[in-house]
PyMOL Python script that loads the backbone (N, CA, C, O; Angstrom):
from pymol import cmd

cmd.read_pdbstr("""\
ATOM      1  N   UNK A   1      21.237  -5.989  17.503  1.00  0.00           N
ATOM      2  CA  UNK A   1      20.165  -5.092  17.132  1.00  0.00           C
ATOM      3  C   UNK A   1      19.947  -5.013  15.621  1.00  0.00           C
ATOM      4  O   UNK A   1      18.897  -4.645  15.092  1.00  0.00           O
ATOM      5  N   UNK A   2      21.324  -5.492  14.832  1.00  0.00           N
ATOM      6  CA  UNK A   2      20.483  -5.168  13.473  1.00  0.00           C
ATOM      7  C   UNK A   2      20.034  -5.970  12.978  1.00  0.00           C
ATOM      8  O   UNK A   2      19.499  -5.487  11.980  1.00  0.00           O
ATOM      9  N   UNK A   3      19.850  -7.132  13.013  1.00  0.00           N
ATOM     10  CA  UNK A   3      19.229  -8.424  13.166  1.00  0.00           C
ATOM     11  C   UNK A   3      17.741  -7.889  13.265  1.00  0.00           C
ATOM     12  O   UNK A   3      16.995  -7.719  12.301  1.00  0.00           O
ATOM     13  N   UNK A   4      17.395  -7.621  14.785  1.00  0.00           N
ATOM     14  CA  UNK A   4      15.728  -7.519  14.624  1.00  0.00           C
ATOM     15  C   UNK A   4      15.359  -6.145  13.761  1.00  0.00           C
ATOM     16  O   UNK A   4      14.167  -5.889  13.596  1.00  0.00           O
ATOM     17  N   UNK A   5      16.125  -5.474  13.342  1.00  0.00           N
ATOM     18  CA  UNK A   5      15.896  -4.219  12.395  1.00  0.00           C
ATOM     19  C   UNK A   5      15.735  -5.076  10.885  1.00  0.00           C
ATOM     20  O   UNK A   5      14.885  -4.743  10.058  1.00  0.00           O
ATOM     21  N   UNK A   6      16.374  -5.846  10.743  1.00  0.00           N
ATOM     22  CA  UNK A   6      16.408  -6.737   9.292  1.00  0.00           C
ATOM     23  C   UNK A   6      14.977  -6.892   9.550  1.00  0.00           C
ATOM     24  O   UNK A   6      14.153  -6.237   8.912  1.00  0.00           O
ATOM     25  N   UNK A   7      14.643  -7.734  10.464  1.00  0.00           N
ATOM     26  CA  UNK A   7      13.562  -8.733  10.659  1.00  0.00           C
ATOM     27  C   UNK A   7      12.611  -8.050  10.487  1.00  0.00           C
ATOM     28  O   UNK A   7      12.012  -8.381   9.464  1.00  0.00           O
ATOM     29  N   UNK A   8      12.033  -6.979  11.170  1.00  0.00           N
ATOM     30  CA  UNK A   8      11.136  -6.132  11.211  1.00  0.00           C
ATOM     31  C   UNK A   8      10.886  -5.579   9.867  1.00  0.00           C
ATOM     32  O   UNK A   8       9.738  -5.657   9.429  1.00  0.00           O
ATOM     33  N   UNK A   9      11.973  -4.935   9.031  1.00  0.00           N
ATOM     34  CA  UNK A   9      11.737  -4.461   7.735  1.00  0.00           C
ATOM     35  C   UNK A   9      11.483  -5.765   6.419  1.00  0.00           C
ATOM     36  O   UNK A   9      11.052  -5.695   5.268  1.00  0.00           O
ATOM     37  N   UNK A  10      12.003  -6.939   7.294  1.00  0.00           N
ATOM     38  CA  UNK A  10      11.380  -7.723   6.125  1.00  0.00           C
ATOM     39  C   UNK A  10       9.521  -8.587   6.384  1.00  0.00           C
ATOM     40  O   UNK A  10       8.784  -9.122   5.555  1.00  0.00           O
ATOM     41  N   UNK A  11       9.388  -8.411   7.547  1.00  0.00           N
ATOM     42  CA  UNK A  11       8.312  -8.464   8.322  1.00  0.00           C
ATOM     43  C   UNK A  11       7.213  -6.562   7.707  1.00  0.00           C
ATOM     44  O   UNK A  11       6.145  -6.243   7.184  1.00  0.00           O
ATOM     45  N   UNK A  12       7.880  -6.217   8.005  1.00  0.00           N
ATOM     46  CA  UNK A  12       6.837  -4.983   6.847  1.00  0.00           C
ATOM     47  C   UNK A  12       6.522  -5.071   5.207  1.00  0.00           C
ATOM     48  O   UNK A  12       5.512  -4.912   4.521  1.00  0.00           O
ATOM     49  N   UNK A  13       7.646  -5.342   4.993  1.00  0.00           N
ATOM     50  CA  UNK A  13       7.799  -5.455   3.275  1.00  0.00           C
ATOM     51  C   UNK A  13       7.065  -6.598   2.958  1.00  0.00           C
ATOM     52  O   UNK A  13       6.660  -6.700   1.800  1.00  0.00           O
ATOM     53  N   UNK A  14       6.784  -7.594   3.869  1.00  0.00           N
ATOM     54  CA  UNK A  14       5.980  -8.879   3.772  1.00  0.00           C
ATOM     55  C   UNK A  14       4.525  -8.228   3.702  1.00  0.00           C
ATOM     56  O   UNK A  14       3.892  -8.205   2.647  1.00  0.00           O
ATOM     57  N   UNK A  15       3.983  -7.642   5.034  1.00  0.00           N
ATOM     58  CA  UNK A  15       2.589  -7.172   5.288  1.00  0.00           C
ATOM     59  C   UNK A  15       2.158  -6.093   4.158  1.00  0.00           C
ATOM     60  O   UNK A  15       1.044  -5.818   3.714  1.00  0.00           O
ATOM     61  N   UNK A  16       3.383  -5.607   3.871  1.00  0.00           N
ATOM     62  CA  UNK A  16       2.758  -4.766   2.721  1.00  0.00           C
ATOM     63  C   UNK A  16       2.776  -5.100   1.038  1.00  0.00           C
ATOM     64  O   UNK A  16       2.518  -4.311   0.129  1.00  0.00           O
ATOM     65  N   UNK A  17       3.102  -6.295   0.958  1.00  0.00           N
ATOM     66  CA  UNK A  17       3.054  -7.071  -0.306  1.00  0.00           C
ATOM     67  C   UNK A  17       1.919  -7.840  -0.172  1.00  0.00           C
ATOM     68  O   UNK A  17       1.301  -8.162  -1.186  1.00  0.00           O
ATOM     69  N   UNK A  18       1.416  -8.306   1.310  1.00  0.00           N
ATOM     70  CA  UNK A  18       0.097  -9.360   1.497  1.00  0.00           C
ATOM     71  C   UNK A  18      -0.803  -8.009   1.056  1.00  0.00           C
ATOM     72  O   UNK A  18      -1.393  -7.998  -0.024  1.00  0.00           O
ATOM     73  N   UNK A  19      -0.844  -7.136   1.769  1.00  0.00           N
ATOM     74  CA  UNK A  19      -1.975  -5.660   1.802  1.00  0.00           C
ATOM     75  C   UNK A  19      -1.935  -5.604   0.476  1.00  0.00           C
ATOM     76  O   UNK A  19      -3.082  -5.984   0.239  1.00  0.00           O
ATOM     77  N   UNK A  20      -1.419  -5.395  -0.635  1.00  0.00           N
ATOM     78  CA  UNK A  20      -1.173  -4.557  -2.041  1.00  0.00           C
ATOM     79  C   UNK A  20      -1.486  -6.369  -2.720  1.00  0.00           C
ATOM     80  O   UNK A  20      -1.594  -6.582  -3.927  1.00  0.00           O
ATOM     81  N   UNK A  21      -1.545  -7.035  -2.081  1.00  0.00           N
ATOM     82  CA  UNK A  21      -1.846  -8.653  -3.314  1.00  0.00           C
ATOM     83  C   UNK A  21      -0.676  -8.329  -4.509  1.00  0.00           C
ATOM     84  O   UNK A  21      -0.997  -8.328  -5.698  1.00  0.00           O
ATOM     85  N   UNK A  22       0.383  -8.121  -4.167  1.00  0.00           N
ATOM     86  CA  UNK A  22       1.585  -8.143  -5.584  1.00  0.00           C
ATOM     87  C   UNK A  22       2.472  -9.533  -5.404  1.00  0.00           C
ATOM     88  O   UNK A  22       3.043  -9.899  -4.377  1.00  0.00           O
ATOM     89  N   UNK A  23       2.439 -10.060  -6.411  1.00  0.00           N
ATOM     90  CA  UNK A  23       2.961 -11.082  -6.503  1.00  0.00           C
ATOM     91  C   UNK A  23       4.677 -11.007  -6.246  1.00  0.00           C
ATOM     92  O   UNK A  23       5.306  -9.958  -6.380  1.00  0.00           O
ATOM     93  N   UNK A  24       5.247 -12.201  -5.889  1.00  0.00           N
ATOM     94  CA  UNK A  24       6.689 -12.236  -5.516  1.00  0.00           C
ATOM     95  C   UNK A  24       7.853 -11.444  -6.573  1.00  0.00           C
ATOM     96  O   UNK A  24       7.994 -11.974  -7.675  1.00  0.00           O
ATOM     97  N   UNK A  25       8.482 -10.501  -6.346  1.00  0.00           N
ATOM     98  CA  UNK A  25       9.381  -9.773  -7.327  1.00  0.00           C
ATOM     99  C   UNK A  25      10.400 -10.489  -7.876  1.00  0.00           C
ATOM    100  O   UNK A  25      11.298  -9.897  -8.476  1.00  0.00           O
ATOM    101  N   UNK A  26      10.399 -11.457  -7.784  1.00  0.00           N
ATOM    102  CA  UNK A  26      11.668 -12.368  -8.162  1.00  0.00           C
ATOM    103  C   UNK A  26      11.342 -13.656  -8.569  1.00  0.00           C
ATOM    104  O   UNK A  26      10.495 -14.119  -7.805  1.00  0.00           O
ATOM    105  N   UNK A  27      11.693 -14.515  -9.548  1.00  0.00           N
ATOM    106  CA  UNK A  27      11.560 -15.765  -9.266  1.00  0.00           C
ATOM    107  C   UNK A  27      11.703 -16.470  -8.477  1.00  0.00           C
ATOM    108  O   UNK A  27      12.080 -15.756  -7.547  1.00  0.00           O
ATOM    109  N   UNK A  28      11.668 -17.631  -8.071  1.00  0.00           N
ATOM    110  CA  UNK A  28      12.211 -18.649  -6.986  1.00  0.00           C
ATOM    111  C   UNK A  28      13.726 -18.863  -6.683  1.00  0.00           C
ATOM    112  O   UNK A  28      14.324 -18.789  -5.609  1.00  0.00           O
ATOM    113  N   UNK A  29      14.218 -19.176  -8.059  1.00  0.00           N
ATOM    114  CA  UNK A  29      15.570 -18.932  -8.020  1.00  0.00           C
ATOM    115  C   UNK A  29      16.442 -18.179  -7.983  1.00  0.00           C
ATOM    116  O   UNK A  29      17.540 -18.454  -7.498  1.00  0.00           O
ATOM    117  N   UNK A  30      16.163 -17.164  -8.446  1.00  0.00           N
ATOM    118  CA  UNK A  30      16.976 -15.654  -8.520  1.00  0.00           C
ATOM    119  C   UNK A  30      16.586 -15.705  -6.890  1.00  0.00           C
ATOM    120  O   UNK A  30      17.440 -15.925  -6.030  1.00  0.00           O
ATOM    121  N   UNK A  31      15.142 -15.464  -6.587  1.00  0.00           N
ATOM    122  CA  UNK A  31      15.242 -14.855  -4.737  1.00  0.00           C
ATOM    123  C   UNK A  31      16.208 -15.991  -4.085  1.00  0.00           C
ATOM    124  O   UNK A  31      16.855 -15.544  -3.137  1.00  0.00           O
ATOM    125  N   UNK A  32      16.402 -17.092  -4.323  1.00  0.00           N
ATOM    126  CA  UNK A  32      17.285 -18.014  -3.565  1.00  0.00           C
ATOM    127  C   UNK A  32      18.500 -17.870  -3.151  1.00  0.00           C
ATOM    128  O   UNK A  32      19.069 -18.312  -2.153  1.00  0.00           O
ATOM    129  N   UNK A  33      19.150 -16.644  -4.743  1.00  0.00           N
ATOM    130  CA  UNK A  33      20.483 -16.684  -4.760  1.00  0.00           C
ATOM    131  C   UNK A  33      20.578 -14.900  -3.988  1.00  0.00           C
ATOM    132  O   UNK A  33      21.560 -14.566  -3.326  1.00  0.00           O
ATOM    133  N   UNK A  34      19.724 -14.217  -4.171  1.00  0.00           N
ATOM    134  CA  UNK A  34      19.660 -13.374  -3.165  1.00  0.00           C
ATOM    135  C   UNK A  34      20.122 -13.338  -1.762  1.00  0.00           C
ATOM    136  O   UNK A  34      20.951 -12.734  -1.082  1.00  0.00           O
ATOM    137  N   UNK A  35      19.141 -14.328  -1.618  1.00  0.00           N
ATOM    138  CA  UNK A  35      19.329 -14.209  -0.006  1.00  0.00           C
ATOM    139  C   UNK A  35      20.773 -14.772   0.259  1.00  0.00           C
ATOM    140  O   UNK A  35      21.599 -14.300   1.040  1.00  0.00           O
ATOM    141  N   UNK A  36      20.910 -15.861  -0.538  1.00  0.00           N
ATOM    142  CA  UNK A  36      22.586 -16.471  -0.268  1.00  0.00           C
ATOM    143  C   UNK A  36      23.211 -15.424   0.106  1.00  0.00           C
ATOM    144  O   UNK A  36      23.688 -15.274   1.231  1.00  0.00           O
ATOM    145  N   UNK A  37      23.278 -14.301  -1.162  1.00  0.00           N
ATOM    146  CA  UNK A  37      23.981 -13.142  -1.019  1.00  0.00           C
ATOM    147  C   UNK A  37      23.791 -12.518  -0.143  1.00  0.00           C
ATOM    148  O   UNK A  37      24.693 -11.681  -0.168  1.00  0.00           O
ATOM    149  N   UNK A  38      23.039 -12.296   0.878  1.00  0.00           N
ATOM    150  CA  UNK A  38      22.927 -11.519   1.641  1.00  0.00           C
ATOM    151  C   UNK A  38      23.741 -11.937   2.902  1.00  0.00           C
ATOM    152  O   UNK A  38      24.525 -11.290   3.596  1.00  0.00           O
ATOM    153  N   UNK A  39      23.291 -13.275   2.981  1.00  0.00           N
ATOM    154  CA  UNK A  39      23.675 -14.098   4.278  1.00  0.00           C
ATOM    155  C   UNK A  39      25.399 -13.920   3.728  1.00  0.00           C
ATOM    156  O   UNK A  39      26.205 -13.705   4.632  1.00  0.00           O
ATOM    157  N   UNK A  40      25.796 -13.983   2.688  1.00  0.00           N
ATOM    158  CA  UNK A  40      27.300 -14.034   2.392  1.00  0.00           C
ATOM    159  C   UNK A  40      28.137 -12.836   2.726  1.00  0.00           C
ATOM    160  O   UNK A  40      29.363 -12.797   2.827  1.00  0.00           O
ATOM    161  N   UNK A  41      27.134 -11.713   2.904  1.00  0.00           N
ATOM    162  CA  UNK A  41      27.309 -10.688   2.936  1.00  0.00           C
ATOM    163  C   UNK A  41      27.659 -10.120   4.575  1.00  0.00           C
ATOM    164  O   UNK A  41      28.613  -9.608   5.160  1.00  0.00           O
ATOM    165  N   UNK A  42      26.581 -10.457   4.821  1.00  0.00           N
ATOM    166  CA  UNK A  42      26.054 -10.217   6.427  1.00  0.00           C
ATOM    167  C   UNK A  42      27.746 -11.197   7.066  1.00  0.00           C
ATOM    168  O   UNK A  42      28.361 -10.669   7.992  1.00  0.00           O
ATOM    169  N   UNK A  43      28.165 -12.234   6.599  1.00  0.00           N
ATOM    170  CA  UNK A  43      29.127 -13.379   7.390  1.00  0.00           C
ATOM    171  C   UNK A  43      30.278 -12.778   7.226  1.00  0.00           C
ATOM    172  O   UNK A  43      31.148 -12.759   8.096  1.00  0.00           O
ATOM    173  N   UNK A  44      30.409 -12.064   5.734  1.00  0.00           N
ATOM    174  CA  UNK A  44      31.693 -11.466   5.328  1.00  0.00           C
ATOM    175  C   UNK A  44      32.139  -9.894   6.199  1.00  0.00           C
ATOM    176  O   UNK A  44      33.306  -9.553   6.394  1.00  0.00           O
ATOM    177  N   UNK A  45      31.174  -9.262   6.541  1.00  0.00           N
ATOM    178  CA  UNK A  45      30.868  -7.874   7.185  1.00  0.00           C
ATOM    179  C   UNK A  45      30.898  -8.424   8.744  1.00  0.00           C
ATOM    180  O   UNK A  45      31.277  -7.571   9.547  1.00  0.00           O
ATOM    181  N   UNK A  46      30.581  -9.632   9.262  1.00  0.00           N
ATOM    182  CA  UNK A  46      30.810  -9.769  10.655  1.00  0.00           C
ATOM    183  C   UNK A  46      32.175 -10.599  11.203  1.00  0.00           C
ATOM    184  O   UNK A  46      32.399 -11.005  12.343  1.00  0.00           O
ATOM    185  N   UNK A  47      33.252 -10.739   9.632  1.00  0.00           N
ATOM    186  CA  UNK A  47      34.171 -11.295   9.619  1.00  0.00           C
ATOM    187  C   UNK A  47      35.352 -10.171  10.192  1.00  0.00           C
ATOM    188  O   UNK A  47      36.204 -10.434  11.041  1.00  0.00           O
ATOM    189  N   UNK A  48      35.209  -9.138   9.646  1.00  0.00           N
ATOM    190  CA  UNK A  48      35.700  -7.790   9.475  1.00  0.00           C
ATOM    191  C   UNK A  48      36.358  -7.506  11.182  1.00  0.00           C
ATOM    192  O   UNK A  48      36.884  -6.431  11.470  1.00  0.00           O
TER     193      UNK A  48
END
""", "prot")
cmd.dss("prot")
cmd.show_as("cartoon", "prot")
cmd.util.cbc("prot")
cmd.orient("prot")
């Protein structure tokens, strides 16, 4: 379940960045290493 709760809130935060025309908050690379982090995060927390 928190999977499609991720999904959904990044699926909003999407529609509401298309709605508002704001450009990407991050560079390309910085968002790259983000998400790494997240996914590193998410693997390390389901290691537990």
């Amino acid at each position: 379940m928190p999977y499609v709760r991720a999904l959904l809130t990044g699926v909003l935060v999407g529609v509401l960045y298309a709605a508002l025309r704001v450009k990407a908050p991050a560079p390309p690379l910085l968002a790259l290493f983000g998400l790494l982090g997240m996914v590193a995060g998410q693997s390390a927390l389901g290691a537990l």
